[in-house]
C-alpha positions as a Markdown table, in Angstrom:
| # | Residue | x | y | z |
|---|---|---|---|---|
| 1 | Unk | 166.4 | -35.1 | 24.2 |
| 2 | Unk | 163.5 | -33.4 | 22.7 |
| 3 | Unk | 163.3 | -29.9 | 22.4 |
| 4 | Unk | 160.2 | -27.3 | 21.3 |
| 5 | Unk | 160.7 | -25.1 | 18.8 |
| 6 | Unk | 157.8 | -23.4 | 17.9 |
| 7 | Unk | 154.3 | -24.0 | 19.4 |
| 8 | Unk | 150.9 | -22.0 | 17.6 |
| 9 | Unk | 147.2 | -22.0 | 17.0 |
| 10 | Unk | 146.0 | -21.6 | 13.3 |
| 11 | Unk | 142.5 | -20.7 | 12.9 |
| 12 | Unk | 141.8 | -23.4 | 9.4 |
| 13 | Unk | 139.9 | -21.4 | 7.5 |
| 14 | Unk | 141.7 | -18.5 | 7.1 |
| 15 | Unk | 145.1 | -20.7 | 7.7 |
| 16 | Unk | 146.5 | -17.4 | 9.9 |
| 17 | Unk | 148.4 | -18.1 | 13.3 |
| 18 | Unk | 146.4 | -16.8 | 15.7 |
| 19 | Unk | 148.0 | -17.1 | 18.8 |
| 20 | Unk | 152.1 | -18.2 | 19.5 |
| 21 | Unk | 153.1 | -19.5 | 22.4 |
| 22 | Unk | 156.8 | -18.2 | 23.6 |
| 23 | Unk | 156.7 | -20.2 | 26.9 |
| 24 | Unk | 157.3 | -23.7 | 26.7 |
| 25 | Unk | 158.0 | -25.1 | 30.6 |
| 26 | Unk | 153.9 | -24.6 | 31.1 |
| 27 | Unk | 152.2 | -28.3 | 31.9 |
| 28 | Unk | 148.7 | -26.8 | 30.3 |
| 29 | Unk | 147.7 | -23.5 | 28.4 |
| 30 | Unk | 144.2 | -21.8 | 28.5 |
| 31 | Unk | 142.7 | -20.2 | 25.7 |
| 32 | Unk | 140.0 | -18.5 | 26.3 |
| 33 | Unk | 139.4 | -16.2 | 23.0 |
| 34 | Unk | 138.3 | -18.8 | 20.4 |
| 35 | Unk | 134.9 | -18.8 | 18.3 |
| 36 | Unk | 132.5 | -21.6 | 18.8 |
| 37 | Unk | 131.6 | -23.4 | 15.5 |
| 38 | Unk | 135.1 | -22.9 | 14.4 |
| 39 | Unk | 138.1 | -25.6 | 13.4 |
| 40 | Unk | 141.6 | -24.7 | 14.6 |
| 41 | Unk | 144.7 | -26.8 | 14.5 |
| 42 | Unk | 147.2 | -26.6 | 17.2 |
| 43 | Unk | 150.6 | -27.1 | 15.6 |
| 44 | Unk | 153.7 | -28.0 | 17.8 |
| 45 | Unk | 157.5 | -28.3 | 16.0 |
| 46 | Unk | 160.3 | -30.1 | 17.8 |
| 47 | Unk | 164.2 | -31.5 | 17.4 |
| 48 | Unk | 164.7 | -34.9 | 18.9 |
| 49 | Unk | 168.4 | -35.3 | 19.3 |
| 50 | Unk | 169.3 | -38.6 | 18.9 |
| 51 | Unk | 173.2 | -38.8 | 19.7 |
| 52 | Unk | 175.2 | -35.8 | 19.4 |
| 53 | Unk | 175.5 | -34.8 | 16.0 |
| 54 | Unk | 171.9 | -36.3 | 14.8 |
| 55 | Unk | 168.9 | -34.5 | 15.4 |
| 56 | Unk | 165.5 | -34.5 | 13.8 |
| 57 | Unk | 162.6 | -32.1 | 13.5 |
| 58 | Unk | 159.3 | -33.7 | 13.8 |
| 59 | Unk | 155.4 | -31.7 | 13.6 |
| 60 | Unk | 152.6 | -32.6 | 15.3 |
| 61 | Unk | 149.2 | -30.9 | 14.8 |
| 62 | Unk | 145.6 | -31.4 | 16.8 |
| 63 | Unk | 142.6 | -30.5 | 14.5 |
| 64 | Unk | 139.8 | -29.7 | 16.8 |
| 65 | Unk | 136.2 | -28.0 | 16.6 |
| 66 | Unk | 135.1 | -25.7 | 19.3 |
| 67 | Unk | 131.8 | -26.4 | 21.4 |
| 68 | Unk | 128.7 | -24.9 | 19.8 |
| 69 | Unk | 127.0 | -23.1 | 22.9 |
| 70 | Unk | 123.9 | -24.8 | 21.3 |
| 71 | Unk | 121.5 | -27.4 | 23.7 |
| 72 | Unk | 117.9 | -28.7 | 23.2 |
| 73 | Unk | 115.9 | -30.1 | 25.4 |
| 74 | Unk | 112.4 | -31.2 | 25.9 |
| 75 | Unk | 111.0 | -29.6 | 29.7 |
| 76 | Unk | 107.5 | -29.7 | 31.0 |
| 77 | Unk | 107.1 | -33.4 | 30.2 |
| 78 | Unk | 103.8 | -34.8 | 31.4 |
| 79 | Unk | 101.4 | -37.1 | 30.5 |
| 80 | Unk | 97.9 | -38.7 | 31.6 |
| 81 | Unk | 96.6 | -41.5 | 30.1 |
| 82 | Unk | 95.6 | -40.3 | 27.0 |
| 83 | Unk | 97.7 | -37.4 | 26.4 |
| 84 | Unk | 101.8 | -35.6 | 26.8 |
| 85 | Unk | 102.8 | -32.4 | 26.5 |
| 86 | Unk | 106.2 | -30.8 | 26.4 |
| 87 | Unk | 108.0 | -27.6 | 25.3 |
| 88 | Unk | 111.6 | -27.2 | 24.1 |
| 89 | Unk | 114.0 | -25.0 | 25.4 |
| 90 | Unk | 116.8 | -24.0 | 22.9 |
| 91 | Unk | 119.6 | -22.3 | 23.8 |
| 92 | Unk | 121.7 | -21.2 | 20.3 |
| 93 | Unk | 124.0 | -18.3 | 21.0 |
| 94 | Unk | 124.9 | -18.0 | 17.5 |
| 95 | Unk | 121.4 | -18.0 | 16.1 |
| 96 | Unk | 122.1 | -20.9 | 13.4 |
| 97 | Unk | 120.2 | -24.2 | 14.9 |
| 98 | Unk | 118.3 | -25.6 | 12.2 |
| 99 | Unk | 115.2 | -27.5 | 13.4 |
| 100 | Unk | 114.6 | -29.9 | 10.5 |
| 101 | Unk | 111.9 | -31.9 | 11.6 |
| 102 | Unk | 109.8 | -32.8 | 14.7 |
| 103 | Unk | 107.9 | -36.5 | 14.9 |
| 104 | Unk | 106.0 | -38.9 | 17.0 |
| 105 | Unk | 106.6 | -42.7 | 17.0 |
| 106 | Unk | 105.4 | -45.3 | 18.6 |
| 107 | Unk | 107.1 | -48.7 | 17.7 |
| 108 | Unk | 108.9 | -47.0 | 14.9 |
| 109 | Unk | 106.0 | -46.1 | 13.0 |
| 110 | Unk | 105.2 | -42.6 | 12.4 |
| 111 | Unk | 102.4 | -40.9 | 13.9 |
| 112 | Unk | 102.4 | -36.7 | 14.2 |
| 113 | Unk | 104.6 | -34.1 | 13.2 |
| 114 | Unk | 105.5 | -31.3 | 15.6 |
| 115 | Unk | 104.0 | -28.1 | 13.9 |
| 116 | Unk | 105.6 | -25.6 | 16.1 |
| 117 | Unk | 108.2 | -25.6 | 18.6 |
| 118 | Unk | 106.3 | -24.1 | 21.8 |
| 119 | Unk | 104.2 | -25.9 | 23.7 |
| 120 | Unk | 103.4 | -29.0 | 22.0 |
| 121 | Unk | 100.1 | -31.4 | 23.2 |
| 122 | Unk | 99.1 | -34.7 | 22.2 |
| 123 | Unk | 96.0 | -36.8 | 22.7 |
| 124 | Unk | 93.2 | -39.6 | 21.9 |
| 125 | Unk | 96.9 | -42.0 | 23.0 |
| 126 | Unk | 97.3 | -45.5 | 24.7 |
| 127 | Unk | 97.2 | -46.1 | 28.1 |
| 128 | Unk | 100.6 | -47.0 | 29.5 |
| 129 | Unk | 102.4 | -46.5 | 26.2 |
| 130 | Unk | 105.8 | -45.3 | 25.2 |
| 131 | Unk | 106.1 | -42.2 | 22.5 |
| 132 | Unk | 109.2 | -41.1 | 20.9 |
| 133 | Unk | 109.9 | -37.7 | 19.9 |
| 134 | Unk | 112.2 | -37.2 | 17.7 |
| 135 | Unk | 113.8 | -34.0 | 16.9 |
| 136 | Unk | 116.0 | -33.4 | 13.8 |
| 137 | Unk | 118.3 | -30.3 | 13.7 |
| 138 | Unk | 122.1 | -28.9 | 12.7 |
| 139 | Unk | 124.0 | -26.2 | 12.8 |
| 140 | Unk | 126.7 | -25.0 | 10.4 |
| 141 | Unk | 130.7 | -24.9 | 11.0 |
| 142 | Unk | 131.4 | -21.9 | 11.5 |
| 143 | Unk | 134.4 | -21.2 | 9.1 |
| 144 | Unk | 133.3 | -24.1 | 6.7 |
| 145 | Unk | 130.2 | -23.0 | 4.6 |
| 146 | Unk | 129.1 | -26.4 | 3.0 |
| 147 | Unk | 130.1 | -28.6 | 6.6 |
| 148 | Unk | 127.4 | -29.4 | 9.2 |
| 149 | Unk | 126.9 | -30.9 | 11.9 |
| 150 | Unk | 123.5 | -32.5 | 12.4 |
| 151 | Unk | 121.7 | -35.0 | 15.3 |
| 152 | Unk | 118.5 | -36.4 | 16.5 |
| 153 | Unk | 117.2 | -35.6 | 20.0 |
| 154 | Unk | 114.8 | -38.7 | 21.1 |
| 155 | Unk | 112.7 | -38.1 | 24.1 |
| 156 | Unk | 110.5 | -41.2 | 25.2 |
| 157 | Unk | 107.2 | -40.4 | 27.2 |
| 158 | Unk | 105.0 | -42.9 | 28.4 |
| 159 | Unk | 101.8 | -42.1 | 29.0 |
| 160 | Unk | 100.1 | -43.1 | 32.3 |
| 161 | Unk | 98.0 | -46.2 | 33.0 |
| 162 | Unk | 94.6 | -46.0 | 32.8 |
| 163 | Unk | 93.2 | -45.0 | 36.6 |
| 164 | Unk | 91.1 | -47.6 | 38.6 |
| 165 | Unk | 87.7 | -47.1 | 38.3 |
| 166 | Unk | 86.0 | -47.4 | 41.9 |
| 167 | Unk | 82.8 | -49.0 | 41.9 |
């Protein structure tokens, strides 16, 4: 038979129990309190009872990062046959995205840098090409100073075919 003993939430960087749970006969528990950016391990203690007289105490623990809030994305993607444009829209609640670098490539060779992060507008391209954008960003952990977690958005465009010409 196994039977909890103790059931908490330590936040890891300041190793304090931050919430106890009493109850133990709930299916799920919702926490709704918790930092984003932040590492937290859920420990759970427990007896296994093996016969009558022999009984063991086991731990588990879940280490786990909460969501960031942040998201990038490209919107307002066009393009003619020359040209693209696009803005990003960044939502970072937290105010600690890091934009590290914005390119152009077409078949992995480097063409443009992104200078700003409004509206962005390309031209004097192929016909009937494919771009790729790449964006490189992170964001710190929130209760680790030196970890962070870091990506690469890639948007392909391809510009539109060169129009028939009517005679």
């Amino acid at each position: 038979m196994i039977q909890l003993t103790a059931m908490y939430l330590v936040d890891r960087s300041t190793l304090n129990i931050i919430r106890s749970f009493d109850e133990f006969g709930m299916a799920s528990y919702m926490i709704t309190d918790l930092q984003s950016r932040n590492k937290y391990t859920l420990r759970i203690e427990y007896v296994y009872d093996y016969s009558e007289n022999t009984t063991s105490n086991y731990v588990l623990q879940y280490n786990f990062t909460t969501d960031s809030g942040i998201e990038i994305f490209a919107d307002g993607l066009t393009s003619t046959y020359d040209s693209f444009s696009f803005y990003l829209v960044i939502t970072d609640p937290d105010s600690v995205l890091y934009i590290s670098g914005i390119s152009v490539k077409i078949d992995g060779k480097y063409l443009d840098d992104v200078p700003q992060l409004g509206p962005y507008y390309m031209d004097g391209l192929d016909p009937d090409t494919e771009y790729i954008i790449e964006i490189d960003y992170s964001f710190p952990i929130r209760n680790d100073n030196y970890e962070y977690v870091t990506g690469t958005l890639i948007i392909r465009i391809t510009t539109q075919p060169l129009p028939d010409t009517v005679a």
